[in-house]
C-alpha positions as CSV (number, residue, x, y, z in Angstrom):
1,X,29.9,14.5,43.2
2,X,29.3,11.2,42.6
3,X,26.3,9.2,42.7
4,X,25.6,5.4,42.5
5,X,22.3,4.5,40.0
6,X,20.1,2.0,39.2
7,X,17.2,2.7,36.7
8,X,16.2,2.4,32.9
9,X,17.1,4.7,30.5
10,X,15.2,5.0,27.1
11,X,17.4,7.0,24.6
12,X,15.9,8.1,21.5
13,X,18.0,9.2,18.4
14,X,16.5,11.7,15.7
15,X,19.1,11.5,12.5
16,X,18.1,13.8,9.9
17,X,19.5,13.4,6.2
18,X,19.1,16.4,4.1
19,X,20.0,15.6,0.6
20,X,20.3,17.3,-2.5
21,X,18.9,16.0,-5.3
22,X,18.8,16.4,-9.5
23,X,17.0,14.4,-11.3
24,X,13.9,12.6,-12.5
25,X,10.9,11.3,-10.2
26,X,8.1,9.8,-10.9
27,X,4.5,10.6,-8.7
28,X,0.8,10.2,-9.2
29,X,-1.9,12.9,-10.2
30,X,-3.5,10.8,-7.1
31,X,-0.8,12.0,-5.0
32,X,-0.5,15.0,-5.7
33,X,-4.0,15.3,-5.1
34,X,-4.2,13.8,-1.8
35,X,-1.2,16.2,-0.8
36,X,-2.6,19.5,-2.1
37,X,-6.6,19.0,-2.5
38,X,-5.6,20.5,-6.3
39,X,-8.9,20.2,-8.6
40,X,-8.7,17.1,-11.3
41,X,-8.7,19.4,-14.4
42,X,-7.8,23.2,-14.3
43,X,-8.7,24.7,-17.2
44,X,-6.7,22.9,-19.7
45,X,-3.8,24.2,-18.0
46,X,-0.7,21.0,-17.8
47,X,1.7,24.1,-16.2
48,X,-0.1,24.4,-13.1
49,X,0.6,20.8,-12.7
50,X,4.4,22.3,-12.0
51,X,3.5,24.4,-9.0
52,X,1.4,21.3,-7.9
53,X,3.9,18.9,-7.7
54,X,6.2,21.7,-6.0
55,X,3.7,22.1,-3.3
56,X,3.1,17.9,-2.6
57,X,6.9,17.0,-2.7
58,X,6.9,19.9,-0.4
59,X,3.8,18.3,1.7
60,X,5.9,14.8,2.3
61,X,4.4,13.3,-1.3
62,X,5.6,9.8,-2.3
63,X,7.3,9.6,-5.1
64,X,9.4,7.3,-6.7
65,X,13.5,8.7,-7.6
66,X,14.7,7.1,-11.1
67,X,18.1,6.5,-9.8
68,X,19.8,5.9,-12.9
69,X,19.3,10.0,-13.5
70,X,19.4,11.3,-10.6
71,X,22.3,12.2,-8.2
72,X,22.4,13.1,-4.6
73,X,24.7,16.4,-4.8
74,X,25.7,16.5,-1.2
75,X,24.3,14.5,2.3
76,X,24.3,16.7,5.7
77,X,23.5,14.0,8.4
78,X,22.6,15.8,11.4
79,X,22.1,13.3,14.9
80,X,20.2,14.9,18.0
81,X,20.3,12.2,20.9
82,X,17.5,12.8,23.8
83,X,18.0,10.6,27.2
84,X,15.2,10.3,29.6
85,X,15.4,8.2,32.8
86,X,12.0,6.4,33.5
87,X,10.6,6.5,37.0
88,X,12.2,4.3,39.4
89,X,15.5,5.4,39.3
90,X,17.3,4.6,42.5
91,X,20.3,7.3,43.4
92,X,22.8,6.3,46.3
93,X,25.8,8.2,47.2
94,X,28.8,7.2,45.9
């Protein structure tokens, strides 16, 4: 069947870029903090700084990528497209 339309369509595009990376980055204790709630000191420790950092780059941290020694190992680009007719759309037959 065909129809004739008139309306406006809003489209909205989602592209996701997974990348791989190995390398150096650079991020702030205040980050970190903001990301985990992770105390200021613990104990002395500077290793459980590791699993902190794990858990804010996992949280969406900031961080700054020292691209001179870091490489992006592989790129999956993945689009998801979502069309939605806003009211008003007149439909005829065709």
């Amino acid at each position: 069947m065909r129809f004739r339309i008139e309306g406006t369509q809003t489209k909205t595009k989602k592209i996701v870029v997974t990348e791989t990376i190995r390398g150096e980055i650079e991020i702030t204790k205040k980050e970190v903090q903001r990301i985990t709630d992770c105390p200021n000191i613990e104990d002395g420790d500077s290793t459980a700084w590791y699993g902190y950092v794990a858990e804010a780059l996992e949280g969406g941290a900031t961080y700054k990528l020292h691209v001179a020694e870091a490489v992006v190992l592989e790129r999956d680009v993945e689009t998801d497209e979502h069309r939605l007719f806003e009211e008003g759309v007149d439909v005829e037959w065709g």
